[in-house]
C-alpha positions in Angstrom: -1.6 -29.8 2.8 -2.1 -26.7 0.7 -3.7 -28.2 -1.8 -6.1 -30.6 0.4 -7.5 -27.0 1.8 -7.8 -25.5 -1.7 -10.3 -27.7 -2.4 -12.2 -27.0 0.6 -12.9 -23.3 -1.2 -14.9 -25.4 -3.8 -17.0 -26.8 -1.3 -20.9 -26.1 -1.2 -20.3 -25.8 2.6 -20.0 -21.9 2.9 -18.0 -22.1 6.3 -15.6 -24.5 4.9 -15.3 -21.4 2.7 -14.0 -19.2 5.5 -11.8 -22.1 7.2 -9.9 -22.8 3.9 -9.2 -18.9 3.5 -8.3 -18.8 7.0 -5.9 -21.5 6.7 -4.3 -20.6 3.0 -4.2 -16.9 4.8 -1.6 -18.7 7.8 -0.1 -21.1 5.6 1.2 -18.1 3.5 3.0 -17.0 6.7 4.9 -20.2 6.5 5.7 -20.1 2.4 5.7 -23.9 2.7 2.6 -23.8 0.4 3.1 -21.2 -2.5 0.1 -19.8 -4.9 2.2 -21.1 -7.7 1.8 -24.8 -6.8 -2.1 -23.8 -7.9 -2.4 -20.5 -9.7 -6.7 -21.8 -9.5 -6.7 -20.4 -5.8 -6.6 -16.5 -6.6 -9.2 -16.6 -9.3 -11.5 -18.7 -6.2 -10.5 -16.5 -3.4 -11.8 -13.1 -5.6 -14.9 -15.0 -6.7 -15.4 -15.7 -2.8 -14.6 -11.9 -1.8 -16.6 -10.7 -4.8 -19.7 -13.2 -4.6 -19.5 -15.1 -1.3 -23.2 -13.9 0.9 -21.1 -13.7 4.3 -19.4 -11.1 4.8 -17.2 -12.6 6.8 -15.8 -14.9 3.7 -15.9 -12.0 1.9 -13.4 -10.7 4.5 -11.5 -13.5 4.9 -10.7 -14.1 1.2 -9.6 -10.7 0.9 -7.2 -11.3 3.7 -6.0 -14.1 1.9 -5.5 -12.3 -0.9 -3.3 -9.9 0.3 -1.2 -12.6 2.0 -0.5 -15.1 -0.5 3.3 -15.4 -2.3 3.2 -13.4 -5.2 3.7 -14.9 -8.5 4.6 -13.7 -12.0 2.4 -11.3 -13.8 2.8 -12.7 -17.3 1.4 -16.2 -16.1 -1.9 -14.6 -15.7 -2.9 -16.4 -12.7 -6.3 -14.5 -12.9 -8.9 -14.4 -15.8 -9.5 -11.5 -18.1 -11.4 -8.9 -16.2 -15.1 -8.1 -17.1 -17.0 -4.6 -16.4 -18.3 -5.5 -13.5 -15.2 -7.2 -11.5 -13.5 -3.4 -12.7 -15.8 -2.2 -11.0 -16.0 -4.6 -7.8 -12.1 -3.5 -7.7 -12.7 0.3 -7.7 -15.3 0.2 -5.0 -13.4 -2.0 -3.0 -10.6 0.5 -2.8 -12.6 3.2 -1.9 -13.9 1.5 1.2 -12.2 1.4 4.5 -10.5 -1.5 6.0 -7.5 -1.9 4.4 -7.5 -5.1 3.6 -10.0 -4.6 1.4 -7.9 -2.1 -0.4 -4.4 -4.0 -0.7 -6.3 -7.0 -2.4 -8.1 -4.5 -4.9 -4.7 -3.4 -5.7 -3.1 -6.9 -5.5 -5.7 -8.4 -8.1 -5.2 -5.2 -10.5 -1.6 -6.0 -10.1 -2.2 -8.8 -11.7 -5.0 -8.0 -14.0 -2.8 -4.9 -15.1 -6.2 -3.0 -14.9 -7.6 -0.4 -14.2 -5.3 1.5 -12.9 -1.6 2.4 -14.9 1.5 0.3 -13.5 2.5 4.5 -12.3 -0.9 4.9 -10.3 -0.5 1.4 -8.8 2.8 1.9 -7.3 1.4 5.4 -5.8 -1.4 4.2 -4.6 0.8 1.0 -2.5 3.0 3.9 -1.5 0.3 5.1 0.3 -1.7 1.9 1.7 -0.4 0.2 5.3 -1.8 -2.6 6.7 0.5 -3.6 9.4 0.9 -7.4 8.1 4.4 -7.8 7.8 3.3 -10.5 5.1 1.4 -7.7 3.0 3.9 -5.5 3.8 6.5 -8.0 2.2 4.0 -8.0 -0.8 4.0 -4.4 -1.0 7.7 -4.2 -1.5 8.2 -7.2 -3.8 4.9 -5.5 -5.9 6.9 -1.7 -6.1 10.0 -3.3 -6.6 8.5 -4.9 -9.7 6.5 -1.7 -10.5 9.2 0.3 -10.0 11.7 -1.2 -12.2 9.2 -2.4 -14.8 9.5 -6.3 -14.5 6.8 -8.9 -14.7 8.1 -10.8 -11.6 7.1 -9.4 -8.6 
């Protein structure tokens, strides 16, 4: 099932766009469907928040984000950062709705930019979102901060 949505966020139908985060964001909930069965979704779901014209997909995938099972750092289940997604990441945190902000950290999590592992963990000290899902995140990510570990 996960992956039949998945493919919906490839679709050249913007509000199938939307849907498919909607339904990755509630499938997370179940951990039936993981992120590492297709590592592809996070790099699609940050193109979507980053580049998607409604801002409602934008929302969405950034919900998403912040939801999904987390997988290892090390298998680099994003792309190399350029400039301009750094800088997509630092705005983002600096805006309010914190959804916004726990996927900015999330993907620099991952990404290991641009902030140091020590500023990451201080800044998830201080984020709530009130998701018990993103708050499950937030302890799995610290943990792993914490104790230096690529598995979060």
């Amino acid at each position: 099932m996960g992956d039949r949505i998945v493919s919906s966020l490839y679709s050249d139908i913007s509000y199938l766009h939307f849907a498919a985060c909607f339904a990755l964001r509630w499938l997370a909930e179940t951990e039936i469907w993981t992120t590492e069965q297709n590592s592809d979704v996070l790099s699609r779901l940050f193109d979507l928040w980053k580049n998607s014209p409604l801002l409602d997909v934008q929302y969405m995938a950034s919900l998403t984000i912040s939801t999904l099972s987390l997988i290892e750092r090390n298998q680099k289940p994003l792309p190399e950062p350029d400039p301009d997604s750094i800088n997509f990441i630092k705005e983002q945190f600096l805006l309010d709705g914190s959804f916004k902000k726990f996927a900015s950290l999330v993907i620099a999590f991952y990404w290991k930019k641009p902030w140091t592992d020590e500023d990451l963990a201080e800044k998830f000290k201080n984020i709530r979102t009130g998701l018990m899902r993103c708050e499950r995140n937030k302890s799995l990510i610290l943990k792993a901060l914490e104790s230096g570990k690529e598995r979060a």
